[in-house]
C-alpha positions in Angstrom: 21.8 5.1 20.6 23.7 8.3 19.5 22.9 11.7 20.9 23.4 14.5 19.2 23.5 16.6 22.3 22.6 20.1 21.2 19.5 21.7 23.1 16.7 23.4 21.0 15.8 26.9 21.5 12.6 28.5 22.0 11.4 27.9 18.3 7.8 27.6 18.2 6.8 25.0 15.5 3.3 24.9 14.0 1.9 21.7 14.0 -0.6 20.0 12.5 -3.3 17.6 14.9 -6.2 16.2 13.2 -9.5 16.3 15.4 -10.7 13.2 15.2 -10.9 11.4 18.3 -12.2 7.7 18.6 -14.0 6.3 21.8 -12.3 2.9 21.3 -9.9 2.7 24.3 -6.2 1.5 23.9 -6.0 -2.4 24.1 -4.6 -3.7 27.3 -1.9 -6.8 27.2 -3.7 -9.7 26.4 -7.1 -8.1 25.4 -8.6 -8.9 22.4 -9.0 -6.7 19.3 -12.0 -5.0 18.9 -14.5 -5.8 16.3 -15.1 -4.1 12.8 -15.0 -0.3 12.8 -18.2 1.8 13.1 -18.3 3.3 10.3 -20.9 5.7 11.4 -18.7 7.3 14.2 -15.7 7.2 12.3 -18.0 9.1 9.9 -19.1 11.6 12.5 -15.8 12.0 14.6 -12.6 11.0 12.4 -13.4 13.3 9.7 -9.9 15.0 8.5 -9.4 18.3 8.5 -9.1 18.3 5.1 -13.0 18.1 5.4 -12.8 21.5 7.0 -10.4 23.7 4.9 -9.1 24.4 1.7 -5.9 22.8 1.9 -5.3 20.3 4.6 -3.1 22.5 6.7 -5.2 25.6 6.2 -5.6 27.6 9.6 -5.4 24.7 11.4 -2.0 24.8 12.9 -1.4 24.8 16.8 1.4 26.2 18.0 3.5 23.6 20.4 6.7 23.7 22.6 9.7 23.1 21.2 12.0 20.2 21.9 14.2 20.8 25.0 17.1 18.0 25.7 19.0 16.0 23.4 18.4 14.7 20.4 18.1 10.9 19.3 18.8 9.8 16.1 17.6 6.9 14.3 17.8 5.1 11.3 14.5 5.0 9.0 14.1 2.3 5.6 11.6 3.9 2.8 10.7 3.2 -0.4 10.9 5.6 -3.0 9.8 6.4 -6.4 13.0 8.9 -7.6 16.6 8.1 -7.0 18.3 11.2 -6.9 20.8 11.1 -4.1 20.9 15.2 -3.7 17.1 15.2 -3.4 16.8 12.5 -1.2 19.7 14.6 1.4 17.5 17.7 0.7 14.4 16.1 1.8 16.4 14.3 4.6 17.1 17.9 5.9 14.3 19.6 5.7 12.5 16.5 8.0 14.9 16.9 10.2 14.3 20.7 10.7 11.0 19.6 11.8 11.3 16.5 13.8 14.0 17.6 15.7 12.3 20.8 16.9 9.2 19.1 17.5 9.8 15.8 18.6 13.5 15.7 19.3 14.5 12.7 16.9 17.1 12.9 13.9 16.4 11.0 11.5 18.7 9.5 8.8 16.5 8.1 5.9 17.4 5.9 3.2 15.4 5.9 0.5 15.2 2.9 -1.9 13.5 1.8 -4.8 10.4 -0.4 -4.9 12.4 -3.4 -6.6 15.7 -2.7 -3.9 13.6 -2.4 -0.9 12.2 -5.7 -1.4 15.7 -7.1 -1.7 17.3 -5.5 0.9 14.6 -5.6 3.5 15.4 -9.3 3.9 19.3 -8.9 4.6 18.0 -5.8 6.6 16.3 -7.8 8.5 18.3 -11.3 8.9 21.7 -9.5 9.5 19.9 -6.9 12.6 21.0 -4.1 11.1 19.5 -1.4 13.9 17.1 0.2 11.5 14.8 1.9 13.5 12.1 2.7 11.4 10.7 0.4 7.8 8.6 0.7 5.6 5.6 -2.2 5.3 4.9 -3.6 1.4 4.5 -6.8 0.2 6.4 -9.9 -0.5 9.5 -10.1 2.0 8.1 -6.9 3.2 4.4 -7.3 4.0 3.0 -7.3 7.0 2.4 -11.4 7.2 6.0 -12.2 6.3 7.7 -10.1 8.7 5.0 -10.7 12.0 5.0 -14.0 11.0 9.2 -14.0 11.1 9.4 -12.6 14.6 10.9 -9.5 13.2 8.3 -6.7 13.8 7.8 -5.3 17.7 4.9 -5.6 19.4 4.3 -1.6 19.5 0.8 -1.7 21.9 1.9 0.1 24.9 4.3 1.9 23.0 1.1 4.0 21.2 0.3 4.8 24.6 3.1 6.3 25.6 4.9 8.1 22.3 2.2 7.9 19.8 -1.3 8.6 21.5 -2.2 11.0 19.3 -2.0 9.1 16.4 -3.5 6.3 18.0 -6.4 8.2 18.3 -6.5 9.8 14.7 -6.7 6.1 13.4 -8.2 3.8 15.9 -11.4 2.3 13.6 -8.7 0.8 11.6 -5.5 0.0 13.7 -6.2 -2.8 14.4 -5.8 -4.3 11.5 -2.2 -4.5 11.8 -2.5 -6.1 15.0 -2.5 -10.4 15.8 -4.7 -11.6 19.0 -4.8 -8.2 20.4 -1.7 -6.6 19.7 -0.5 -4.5 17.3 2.8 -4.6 15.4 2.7 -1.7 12.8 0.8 1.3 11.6 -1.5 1.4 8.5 -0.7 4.3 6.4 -3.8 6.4 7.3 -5.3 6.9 3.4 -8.6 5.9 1.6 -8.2 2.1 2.1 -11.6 2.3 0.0 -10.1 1.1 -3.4 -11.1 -0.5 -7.0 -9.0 -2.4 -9.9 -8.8 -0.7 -12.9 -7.4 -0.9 -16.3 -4.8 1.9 -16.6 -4.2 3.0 -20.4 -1.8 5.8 -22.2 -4.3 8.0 -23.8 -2.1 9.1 -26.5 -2.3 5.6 -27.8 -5.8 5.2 -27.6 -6.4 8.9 -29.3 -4.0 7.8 -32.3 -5.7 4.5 -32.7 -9.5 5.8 -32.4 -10.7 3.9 -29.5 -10.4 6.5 -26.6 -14.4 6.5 -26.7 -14.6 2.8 -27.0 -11.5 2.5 -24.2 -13.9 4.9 -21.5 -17.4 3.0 -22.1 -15.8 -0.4 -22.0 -17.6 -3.2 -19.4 -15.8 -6.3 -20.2 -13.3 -8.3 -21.2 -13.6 -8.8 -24.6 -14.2 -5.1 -25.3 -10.3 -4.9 -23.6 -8.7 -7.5 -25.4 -10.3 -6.1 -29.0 -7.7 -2.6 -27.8 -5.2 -5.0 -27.2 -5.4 -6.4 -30.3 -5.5 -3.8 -32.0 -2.3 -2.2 -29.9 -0.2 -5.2 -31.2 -1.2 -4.8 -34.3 -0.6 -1.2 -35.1 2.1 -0.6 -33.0 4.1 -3.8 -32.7 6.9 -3.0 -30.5 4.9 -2.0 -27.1 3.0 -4.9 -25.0 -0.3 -4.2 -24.8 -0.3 -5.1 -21.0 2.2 -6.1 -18.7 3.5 -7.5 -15.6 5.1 -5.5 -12.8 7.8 -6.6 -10.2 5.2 -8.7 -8.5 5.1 -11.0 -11.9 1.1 -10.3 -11.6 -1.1 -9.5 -14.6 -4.5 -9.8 -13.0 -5.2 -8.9 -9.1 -4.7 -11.3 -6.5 -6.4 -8.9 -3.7 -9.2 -10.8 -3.4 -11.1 -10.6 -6.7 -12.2 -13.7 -9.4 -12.9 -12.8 -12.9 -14.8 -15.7 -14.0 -17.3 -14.3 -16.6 -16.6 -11.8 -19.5 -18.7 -8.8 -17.6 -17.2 -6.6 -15.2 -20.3 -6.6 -13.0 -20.3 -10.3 -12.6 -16.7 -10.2 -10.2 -16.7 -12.5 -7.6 -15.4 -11.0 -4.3 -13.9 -12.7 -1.0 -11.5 -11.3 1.8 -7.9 -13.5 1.4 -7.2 -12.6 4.7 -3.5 -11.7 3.9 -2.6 -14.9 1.5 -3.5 -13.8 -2.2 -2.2 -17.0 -4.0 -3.5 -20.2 -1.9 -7.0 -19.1 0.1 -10.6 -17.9 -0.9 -13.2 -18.2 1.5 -17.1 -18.1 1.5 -17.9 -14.9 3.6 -19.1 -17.7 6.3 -15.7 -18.7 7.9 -15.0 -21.7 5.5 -11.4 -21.8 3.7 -10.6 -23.7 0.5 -7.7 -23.6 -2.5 -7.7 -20.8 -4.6 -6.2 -22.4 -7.4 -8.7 -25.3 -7.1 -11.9 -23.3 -7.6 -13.3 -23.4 -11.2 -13.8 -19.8 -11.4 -10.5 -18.7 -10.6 -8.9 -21.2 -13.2 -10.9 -19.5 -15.7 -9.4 -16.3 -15.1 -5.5 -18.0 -15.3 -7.0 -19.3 -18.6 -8.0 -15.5 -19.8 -4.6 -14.5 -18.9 -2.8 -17.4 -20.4 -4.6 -16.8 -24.2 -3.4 -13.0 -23.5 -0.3 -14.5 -23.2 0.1 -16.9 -26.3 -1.5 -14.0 -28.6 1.9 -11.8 -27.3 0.0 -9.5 -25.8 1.7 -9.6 -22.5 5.3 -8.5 -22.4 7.5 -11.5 -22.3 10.2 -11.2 -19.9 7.9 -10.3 -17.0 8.8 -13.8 -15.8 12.0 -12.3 -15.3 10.7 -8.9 -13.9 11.3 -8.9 -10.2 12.7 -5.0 -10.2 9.9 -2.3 -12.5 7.2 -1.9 -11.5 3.8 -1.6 -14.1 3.9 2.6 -13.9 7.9 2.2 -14.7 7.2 -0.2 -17.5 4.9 2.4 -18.7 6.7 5.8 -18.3 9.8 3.6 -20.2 7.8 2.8 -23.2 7.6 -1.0 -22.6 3.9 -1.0 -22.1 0.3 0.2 -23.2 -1.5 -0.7 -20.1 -1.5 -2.5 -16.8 -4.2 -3.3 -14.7 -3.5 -2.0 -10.9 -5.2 -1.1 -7.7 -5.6 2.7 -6.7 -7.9 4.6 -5.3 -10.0 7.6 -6.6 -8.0 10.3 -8.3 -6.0 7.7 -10.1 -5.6 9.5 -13.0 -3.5 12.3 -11.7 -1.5 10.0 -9.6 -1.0 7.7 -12.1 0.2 10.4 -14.8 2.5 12.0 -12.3 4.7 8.7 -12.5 4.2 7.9 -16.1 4.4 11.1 -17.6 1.8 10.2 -19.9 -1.8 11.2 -19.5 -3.5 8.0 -19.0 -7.1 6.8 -19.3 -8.1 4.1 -16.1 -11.5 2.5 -15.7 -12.7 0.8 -13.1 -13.5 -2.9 -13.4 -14.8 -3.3 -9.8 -14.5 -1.9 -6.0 -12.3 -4.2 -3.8 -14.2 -4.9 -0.4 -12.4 -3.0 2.7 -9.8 -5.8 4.3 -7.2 -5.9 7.0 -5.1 -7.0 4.0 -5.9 -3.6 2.0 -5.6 -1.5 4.9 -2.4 -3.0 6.0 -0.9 -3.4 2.9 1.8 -0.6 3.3 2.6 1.6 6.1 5.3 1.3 8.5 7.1 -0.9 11.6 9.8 -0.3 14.4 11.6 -4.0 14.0 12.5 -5.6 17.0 16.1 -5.1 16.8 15.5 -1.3 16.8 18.2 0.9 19.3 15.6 3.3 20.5 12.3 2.2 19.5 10.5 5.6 21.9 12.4 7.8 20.3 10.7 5.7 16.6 7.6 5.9 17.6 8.3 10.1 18.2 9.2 10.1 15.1 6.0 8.5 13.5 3.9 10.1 15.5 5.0 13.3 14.2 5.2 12.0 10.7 0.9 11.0 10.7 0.2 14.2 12.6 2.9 17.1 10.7 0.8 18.2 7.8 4.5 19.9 6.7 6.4 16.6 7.6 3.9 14.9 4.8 4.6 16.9 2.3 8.1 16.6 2.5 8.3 12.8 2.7 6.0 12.7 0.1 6.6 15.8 -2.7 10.3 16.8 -1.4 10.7 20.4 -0.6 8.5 23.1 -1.7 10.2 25.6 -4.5 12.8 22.6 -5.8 10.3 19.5 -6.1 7.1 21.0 -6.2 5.2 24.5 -5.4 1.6 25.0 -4.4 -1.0 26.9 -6.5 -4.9 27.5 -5.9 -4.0 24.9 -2.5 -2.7 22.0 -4.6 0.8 20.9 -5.1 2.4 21.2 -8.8 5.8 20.9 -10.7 8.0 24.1 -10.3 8.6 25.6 -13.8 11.0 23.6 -16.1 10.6 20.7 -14.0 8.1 17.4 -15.0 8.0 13.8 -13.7 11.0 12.6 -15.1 13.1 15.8 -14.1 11.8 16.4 -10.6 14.2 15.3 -7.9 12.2 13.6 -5.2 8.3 12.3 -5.8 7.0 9.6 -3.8 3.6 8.2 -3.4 1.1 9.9 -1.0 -0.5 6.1 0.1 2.5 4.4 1.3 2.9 5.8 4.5 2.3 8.5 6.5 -1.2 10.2 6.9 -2.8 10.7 3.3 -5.0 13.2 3.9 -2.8 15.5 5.9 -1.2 15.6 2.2 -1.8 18.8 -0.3 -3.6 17.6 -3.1 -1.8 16.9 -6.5 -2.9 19.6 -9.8 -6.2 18.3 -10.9 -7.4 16.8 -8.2 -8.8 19.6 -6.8 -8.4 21.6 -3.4 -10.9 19.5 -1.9 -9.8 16.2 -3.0 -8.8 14.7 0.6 -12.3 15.1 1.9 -13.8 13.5 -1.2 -11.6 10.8 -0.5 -12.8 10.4 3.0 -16.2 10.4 2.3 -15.2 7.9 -0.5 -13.3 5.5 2.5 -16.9 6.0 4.3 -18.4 4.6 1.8 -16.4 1.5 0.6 -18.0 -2.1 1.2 -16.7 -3.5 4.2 -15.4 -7.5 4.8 -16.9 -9.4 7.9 -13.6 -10.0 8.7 -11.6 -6.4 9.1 -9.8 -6.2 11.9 -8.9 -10.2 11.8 -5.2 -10.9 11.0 -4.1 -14.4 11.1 -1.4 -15.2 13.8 1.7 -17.0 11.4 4.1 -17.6 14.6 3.3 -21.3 14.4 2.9 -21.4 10.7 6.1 -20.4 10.0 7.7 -23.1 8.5 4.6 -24.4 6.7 4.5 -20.7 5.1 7.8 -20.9 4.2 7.4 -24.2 2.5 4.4 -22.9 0.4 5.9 -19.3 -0.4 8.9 -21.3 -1.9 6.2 -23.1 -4.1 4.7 -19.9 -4.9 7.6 -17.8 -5.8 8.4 -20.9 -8.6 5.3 -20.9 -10.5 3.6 -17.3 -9.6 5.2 -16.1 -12.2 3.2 -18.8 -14.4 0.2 -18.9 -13.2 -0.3 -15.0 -13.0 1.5 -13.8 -16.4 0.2 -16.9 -18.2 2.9 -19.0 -19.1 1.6 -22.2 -17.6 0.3 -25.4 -18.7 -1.6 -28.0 -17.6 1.2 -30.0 -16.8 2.6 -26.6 -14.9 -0.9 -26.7 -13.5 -1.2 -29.8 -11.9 2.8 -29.6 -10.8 2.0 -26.4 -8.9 -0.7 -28.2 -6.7 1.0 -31.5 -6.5 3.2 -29.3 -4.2 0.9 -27.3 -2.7 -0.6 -31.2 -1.6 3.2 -32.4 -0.5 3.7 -29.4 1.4 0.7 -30.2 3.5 -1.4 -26.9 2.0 -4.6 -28.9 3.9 -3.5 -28.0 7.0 -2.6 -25.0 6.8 -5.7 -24.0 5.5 -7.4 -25.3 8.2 -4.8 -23.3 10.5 -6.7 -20.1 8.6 -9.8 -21.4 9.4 -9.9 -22.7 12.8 -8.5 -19.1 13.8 -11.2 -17.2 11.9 -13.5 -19.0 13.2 -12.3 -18.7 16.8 -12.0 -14.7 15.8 -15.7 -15.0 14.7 -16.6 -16.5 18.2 -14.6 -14.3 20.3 -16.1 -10.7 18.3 -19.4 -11.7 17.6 -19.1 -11.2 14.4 
């Protein structure tokens, strides 16, 4: 690994350390992951200091010594929502003013887009390029694919020694991202509490008259009666579309089998969104075989052959839903976020947008390790990594860097929340990334309209979210990976089908002929005989 050699001065740097302290102790090798989180003490003890202040860095600062001794420098993968190459060196900088003072790492970041980073985390991967540092998403990039691909280090001991303290900040739900025991990357530490919601460009609605029917709607056809009347009055947007994952509807772990919003059937897929849905008791079946889900393709499919759906999203591997959106492409999209969703959502559309909730996704070890980040196995120097995140979840300043740029060029604060500089908007600003991807969420300032004390609501939000049986279970792929492989490849042909409604019945039945010929049965029952022995083993 290089060394920078250069010794750091006296410099005191002020840094950030949330309070919260679990009593779970760090697992051992070979000891089993502990059960579901208790919610009460997590309550009582984990609250963020945003709970405690204005803004989340207010007054809470301790000082700490600086960084004596050389300097390692690693290589870190992110995903990013800008792509301004002097912004992205100017953020690179000012973390580095930080992180070398404080923790003694340099860090050279490259930031990609949503659509790139899932391309080039693959080759990233299969070539051992020494990254040092990536970011967990989905696809190629989730947490299942790359445990169950060998390529993600077992990082238990080294919490202990390099990242204790944020080990302690976010022990109720670490474990998620762990398999028999031991864990293999770090959640973002956010409000996994989240709910699915139709996401809609207010402007439109206003110009059409609906904004009132748009805010009280409760089901589907109320929905499809504003799509209609989108493609009729202004023929060149789609009413709704299909981002880079080729998805209309959710595949988190919700059914829409009836026309009311209330009547959502819910079920943990414990990590595999197209092929599993389970009964809350430890049974596994087909998703694509169960009535109720078929009638939901179906919905999407007539959404489809009215033209409502845009109709290259086949083809759509690179935008994402909010880039469809701030280009003009689309009206709506229907997404996963949490509370707040309107400012977020309006920061990367740069349109004011009008979202209502269909329903609240149950708390999973698939929604709380849906992003976040890993050291891969191949990394150089995998202590100094885990410095470096530490610092990251704990560095109120290091959060608002990697996740607004720097303060006075990308974004200023005023009455404690973070803002636009003058002259500058969402599709001027030079860095602006996503404050749920990585890093510690509620060490983050909160965005204009949101309010100074919008991180604690959000924690007492994530207190409140309806928990899965099953969080903290994570299904162990190492001999499944072929098998996975197999079915993925099946997936990745007709997902964009089945989920943007272009199938058939004849696409229908193909899709689980295959599933059949690449022995889906057992694998399935692979799920389920680990469950079950998870069950056993936690007492749950």
């Amino acid at each position: 690994m290089k060394k920078l050699h250069k010794t750091i001065g006296l410099l005191l740097a002020a840094v950030f350390v949330l309070t919260a302290v679990s009593a779970c102790a760090m697992p051992a090798a070979g000891t089993p992951a502990p059960a579901a989180p208790a919610q009460e003490a997590a309550a009582e003890e984990a609250a963020p200091a945003a709970a405690e202040a204005e803004a989340p860095a207010a007054e809470a600062a301790e000082e700490a010594a600086a960084w004596e001794g050389d300097i390692d420098t690693i290589e870190v993968a992110l995903m990013a929502n800008t792509s301004n190459e002097d912004a992205f060196k100017r953020v690179n900088d000012a973390a580095n003013a930080i992180t070398e003072k404080n923790c003694g790492v340099h860090a050279d970041i490259t930031f990609y887009s949503f659509g790139d980073y899932l391309a080039q985390i693959g080759l990233m991967m299969a070539s051992g390029e020494p990254v040092d540092v990536i970011g967990i998403a989905f696809g190629p990039a989730s947490f299942t694919s790359l445990t169950s691909a060998g390529q993600l280090m077992d990082i238990t001991d080294l919490l202990q020694e390099e990242g204790k303290e944020m080990y302690d900040l976010m022990a109720d739900y670490i474990m998620a991202d762990s398999i028999n025991g031991r864990i293999f990357a770090l959640p973002p530490y956010r409000n996994y509490a989240s709910s699915l919601y139709i996401i809609m460009r207010t402007d439109i609605l206003e110009e059409l008259g609906l904004l009132e029917k748009a805010q009280n709607m409760k089901t589907w056809t109320e929905y499809e009666e504003i799509m209609a009347a989108v493609k009729e009055n202004i023929p060149n947007i789609s009413p709704v579309c299909a981002g880079s994952n080729q998805v209309i509807m959710t595949t988190v772990g919700d059914v829409f089998a009836e026309d009311a919003f209330a009547d959502v059937i819910q079920f943990d897929n414990l990590g595999d969104s197209l092929r599993i849905i389970d009964n809350q008791d430890g049974h596994i079946t087909l998703l694509p075989l169960n009535e109720n889900k078929k009638k939901e393709y179906t919905m999407v499919k007539k959404w489809y052959d009215n033209d409502w759906i845009n109709k290259d999203s086949i083809f759509n591997t690179n935008d994402s839903q909010d880039t469809l959106m701030k280009n003009g492409v689309t009206f709506s999209s229907i997404q996963v976020s949490e509370i707040g969703v309107e400012i977020a959502k309006q920061q990367l559309v740069n349109y004011p947008v009008t979202c209502v909730e269909i329903c609240q996704d149950l708390l999973t070890s698939t929604s709380v390790n849906k992003f976040g980040c890993g050291i891969p196995v191949k990394s150089d120097d995998p202590e100094a990594a885990m410095r470096w995140i530490n610092e990251f979840y704990t560095n109120p300043d290091l959060e608002n860097i990697l996740t607004f740029g720097v303060e006075g060029s990308d974004y200023v604060v005023k009455d404690g929340e973070a803002t636009y500089p003058d002259g500058v908007d969402a599709m001027t600003v030079g860095f602006h990334n996503s404050d749920f991807v990585v890093g510690n969420y509620f060490n983050c300032l909160p965005w204009e309209g949101q309010g100074a004390d919008f991180r604690a609501e959000a924690y007492e939000n994530l207190k409140a979210a309806p928990i899965s049986p099953y969080l903290g279970f994570a299904v162990d792929q190492s001999e499944l990976a072929n098998a996975m492989s197999a079915l993925n490849a099946i997936d990745d042909e007709f997902r964009g089908q089945l989920c943007g409604g272009m199938w058939t019945d004849e696409v229908y039945d193909k899709y689980l002929s295959q599933l059949n010929a690449a022995d889906v049965d057992s694998y399935l029952q692979a799920y389920e005989d680990q469950l079950n022995a998870w069950i056993a083993a936690t007492g749950e």
